[in-house]
N, C-alpha and C positions, 0 to 999 in steps of 0.2 A: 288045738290049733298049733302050729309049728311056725313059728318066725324065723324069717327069712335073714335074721340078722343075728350077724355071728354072736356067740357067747361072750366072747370080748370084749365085744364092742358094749354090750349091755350093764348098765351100773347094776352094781350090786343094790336089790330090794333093802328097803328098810329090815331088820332084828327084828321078826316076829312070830308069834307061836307057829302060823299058818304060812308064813312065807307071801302071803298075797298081796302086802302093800306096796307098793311102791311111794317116791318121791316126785318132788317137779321138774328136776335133772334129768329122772331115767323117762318122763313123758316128752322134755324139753330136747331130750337126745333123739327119742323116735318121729319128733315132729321135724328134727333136720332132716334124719332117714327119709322123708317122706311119708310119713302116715300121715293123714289128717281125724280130725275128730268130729262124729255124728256124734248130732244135739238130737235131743239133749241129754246133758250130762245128769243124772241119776244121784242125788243126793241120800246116802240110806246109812242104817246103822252098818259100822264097820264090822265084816265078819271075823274078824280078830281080837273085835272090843264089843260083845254082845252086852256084856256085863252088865260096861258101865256106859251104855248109852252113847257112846262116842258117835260122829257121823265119819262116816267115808265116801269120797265121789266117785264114783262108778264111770269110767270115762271108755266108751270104744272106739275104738280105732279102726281106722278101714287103710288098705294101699293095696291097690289094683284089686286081685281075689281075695284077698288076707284082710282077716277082722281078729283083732286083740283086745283084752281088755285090760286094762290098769286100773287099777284101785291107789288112792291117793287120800290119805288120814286129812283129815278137816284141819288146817291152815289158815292162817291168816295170808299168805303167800298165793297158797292154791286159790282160795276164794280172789284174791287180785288178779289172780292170773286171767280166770272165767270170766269177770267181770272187763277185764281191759278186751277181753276179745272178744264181748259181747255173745258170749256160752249162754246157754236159757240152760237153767238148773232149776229140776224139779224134784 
């Protein structure tokens, strides 16, 4: 899937083997863009951290035709986030 939003504009992903995680900034940035978030949010082992058990939240994004997905490392931060905007995380 191709986002509609420029490279620029896009924060740089977290350091990691696979490139697939992101932060709460680069979701916090596409939530002004206008995407919103189908629930529920997907709580699973991080594909970056199979190892060592870590969880990562699997979050998609929908605006207008366009569906994305961000992946976001297990936080203390991120779990506030979910929870203030009442996210059903499974």
């Amino acid at each position: 899937m191709i986002l509609s939003i420029p490279a620029s504009d896009m924060p740089q992903p977290l350091a990691t083997p696979g490139g697939a995680l992101r932060d709460l900034a680069a979701l916090a940035l596409m939530l002004e863009q206008g995407w919103r978030i189908e629930t529920p949010v997907l709580a699973r082992l991080s594909w970056a951290q199979r190892r060592t058990g870590e969880l990562a939240y699997h979050i998609i994004l929908s605006r207008a035709s366009q569906r994305s997905l961000v992946v976001i490392a297990d936080s203390p931060d991120i779990l506030y986030f979910l929870t203030e905007q009442n996210i059903p995380i499974i």
